[in-house]
NURO-263417 format. One record per atom (N, C-alpha, C): x, y, z; residue in three letters. Coordinates in nm, 4 decimals. Example, Ala and Ser with C-alpha at 12.3 -4.5 7.8 and 13.67 -1.06 7.14 Angstrom:
REM residues 2
1.3190 / -0.5690 / 0.7800 / Ala $
1.2300 / -0.4500 / 0.7800 / Ala $
1.3200 / -0.3300 / 0.7800 / Ala $
1.2850 / -0.2250 / 0.7080 / Ser $
1.3670 / -0.1060 / 0.7140 / Ser $
1.2900 / 0.0030 / 0.7870 / Ser $
REM end
This chain:
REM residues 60
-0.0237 / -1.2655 / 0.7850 / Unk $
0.1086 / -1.2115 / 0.7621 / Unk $
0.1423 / -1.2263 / 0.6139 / Unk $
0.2435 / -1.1220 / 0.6040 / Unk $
0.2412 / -1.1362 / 0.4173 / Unk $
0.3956 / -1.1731 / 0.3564 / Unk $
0.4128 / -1.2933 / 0.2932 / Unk $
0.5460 / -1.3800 / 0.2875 / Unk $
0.5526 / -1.3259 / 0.1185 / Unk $
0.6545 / -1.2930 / 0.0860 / Unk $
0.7348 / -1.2350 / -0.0353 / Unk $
0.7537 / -1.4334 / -0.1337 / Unk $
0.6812 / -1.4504 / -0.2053 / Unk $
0.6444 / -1.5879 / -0.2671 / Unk $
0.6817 / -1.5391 / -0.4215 / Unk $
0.7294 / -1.6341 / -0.5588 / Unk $
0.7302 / -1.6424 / -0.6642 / Unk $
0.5921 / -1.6189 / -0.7259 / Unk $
0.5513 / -1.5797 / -0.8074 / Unk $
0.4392 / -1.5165 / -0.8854 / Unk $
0.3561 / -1.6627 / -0.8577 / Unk $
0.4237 / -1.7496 / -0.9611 / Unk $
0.3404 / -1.8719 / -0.9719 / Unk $
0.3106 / -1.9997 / -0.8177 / Unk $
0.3672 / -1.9216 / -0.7454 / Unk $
0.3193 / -2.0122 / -0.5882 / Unk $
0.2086 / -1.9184 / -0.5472 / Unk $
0.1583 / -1.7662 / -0.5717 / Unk $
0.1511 / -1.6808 / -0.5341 / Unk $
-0.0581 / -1.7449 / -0.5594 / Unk $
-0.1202 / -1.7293 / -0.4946 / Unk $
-0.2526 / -1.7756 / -0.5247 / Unk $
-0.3609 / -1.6177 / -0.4966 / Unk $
-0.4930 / -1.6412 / -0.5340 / Unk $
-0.5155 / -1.5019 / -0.5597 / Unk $
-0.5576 / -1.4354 / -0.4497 / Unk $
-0.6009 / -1.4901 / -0.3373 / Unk $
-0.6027 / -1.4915 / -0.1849 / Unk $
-0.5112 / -1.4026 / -0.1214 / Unk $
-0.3799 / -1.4532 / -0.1450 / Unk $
-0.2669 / -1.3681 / -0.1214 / Unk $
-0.2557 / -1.2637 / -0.1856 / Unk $
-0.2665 / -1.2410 / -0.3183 / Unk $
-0.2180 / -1.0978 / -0.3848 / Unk $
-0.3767 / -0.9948 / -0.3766 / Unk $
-0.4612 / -1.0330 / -0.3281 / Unk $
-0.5463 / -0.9388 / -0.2836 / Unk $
-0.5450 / -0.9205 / -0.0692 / Unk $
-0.4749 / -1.0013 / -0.0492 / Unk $
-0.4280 / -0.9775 / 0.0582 / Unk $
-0.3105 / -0.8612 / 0.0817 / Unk $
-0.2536 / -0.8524 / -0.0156 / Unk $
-0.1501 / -0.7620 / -0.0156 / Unk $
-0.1754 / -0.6338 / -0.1234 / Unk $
-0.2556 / -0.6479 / -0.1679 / Unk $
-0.3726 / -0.5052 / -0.2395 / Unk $
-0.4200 / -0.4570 / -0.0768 / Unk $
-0.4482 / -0.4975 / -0.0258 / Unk $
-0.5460 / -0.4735 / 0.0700 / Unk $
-0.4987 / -0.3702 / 0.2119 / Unk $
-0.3556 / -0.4196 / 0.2341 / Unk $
-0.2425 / -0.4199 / 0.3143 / Unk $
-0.1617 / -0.2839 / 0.2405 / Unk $
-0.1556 / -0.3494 / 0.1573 / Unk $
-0.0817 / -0.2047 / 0.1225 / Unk $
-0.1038 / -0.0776 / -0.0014 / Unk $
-0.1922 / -0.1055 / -0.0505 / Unk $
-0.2735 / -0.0227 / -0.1230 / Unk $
-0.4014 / 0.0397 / -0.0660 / Unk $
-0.4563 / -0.0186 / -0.0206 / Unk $
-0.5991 / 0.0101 / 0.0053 / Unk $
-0.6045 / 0.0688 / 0.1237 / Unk $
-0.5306 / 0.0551 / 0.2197 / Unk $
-0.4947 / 0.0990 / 0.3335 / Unk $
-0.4592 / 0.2634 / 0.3381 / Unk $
-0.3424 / 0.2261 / 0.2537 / Unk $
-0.3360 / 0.4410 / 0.2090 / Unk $
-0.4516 / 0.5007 / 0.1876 / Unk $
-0.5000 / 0.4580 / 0.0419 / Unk $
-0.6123 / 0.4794 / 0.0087 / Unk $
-0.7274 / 0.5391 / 0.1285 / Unk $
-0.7681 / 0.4484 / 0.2345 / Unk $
-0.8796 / 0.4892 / 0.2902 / Unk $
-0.8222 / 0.5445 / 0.4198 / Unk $
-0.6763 / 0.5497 / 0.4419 / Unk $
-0.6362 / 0.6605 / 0.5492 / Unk $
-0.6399 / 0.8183 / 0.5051 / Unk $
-0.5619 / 0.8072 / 0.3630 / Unk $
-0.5668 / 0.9530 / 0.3079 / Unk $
-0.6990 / 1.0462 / 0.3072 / Unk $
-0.7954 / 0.8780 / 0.2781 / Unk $
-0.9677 / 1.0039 / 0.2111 / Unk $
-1.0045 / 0.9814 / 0.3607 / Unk $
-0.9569 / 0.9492 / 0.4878 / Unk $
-1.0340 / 0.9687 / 0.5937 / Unk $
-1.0125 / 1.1089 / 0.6398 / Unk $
-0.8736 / 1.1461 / 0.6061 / Unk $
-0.8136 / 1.2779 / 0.6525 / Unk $
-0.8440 / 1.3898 / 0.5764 / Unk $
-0.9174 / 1.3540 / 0.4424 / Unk $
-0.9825 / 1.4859 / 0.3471 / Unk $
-1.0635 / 1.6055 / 0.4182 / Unk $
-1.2037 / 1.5349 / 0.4802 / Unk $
-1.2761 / 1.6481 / 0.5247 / Unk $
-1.2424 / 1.7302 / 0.6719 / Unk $
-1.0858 / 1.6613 / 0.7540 / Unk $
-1.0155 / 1.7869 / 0.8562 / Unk $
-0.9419 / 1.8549 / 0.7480 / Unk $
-0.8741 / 1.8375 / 0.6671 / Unk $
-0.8044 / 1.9176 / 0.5811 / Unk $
-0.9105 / 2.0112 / 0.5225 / Unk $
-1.0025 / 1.9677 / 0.4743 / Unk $
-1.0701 / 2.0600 / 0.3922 / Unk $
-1.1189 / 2.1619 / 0.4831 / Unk $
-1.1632 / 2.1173 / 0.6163 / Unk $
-1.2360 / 2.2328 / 0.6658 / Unk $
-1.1158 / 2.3487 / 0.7287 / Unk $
-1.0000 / 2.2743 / 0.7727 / Unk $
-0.8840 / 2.3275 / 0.8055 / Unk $
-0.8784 / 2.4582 / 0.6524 / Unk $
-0.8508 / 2.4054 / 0.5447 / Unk $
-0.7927 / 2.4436 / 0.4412 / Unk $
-0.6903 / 2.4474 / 0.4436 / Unk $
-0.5922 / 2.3394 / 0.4992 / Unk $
-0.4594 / 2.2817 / 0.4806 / Unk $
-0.4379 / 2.1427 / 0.5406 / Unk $
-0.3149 / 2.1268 / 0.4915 / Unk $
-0.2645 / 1.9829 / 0.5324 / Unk $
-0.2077 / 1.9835 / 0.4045 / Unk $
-0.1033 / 1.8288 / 0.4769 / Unk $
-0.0312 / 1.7771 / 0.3498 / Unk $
-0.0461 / 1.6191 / 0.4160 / Unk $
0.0144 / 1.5680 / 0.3378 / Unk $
-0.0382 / 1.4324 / 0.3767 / Unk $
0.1137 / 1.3226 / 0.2504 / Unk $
0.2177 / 1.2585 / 0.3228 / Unk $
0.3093 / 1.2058 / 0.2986 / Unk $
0.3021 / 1.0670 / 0.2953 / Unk $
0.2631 / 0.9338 / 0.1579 / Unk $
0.3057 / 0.8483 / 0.2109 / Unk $
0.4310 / 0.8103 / 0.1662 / Unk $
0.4455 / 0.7092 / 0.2426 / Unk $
0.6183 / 0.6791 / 0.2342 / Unk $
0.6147 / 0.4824 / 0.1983 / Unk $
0.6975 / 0.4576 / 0.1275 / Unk $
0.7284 / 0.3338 / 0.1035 / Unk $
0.8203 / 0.2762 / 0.1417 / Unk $
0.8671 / 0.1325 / 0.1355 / Unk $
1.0009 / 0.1049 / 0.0774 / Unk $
1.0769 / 0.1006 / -0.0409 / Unk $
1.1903 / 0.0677 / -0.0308 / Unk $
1.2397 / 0.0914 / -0.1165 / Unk $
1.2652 / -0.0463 / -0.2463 / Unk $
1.1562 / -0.1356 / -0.2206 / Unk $
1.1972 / -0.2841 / -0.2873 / Unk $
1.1329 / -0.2653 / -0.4105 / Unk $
1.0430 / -0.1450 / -0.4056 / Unk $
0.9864 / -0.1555 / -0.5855 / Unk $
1.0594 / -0.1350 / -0.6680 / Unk $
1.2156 / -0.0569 / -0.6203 / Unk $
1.3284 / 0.0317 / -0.6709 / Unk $
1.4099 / -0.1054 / -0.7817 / Unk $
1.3869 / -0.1928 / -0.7703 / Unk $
1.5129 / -0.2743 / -0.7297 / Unk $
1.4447 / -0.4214 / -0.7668 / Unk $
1.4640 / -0.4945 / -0.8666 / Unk $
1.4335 / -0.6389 / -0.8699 / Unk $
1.5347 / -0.7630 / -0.8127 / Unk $
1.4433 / -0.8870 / -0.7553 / Unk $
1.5328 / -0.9297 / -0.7118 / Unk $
1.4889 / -1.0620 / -0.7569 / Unk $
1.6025 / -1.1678 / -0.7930 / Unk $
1.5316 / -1.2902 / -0.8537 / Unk $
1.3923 / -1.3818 / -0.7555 / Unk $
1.3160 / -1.4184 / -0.7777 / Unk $
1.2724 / -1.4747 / -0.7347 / Unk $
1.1299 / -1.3970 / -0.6029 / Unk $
1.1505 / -1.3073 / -0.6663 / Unk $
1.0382 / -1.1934 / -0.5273 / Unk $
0.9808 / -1.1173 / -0.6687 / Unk $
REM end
């Protein structure tokens, strides 16, 4: 599970835990869906976030 921690509690375990979770994840959903799109010759493909990158908050 992935707990919102201060940079410096933050160890590197965790922040490639959360590369992983939420980067990498798009990443290899989007290029799984390339070759039905391609053969289709359409699609669109939407990801969606939250909204906390918007916005700093002390201590996160």
């Amino acid at each position: 599970m992935l707990f919102k921690k201060k940079l410096i509690d933050t160890i590197e375990r965790g922040w490639a835990q959360t590369i992983n979770t939420k980067l990498k994840v798009t990443f290899l959903c989007t290029k799984a869906i390339f070759p039905y799109m391609i053969s289709n010759r359409s699609g669109v493909i939407i990801n969606i976030s939250s909204g906390d990158g918007n916005v700093g908050f002390e201590n996160l």
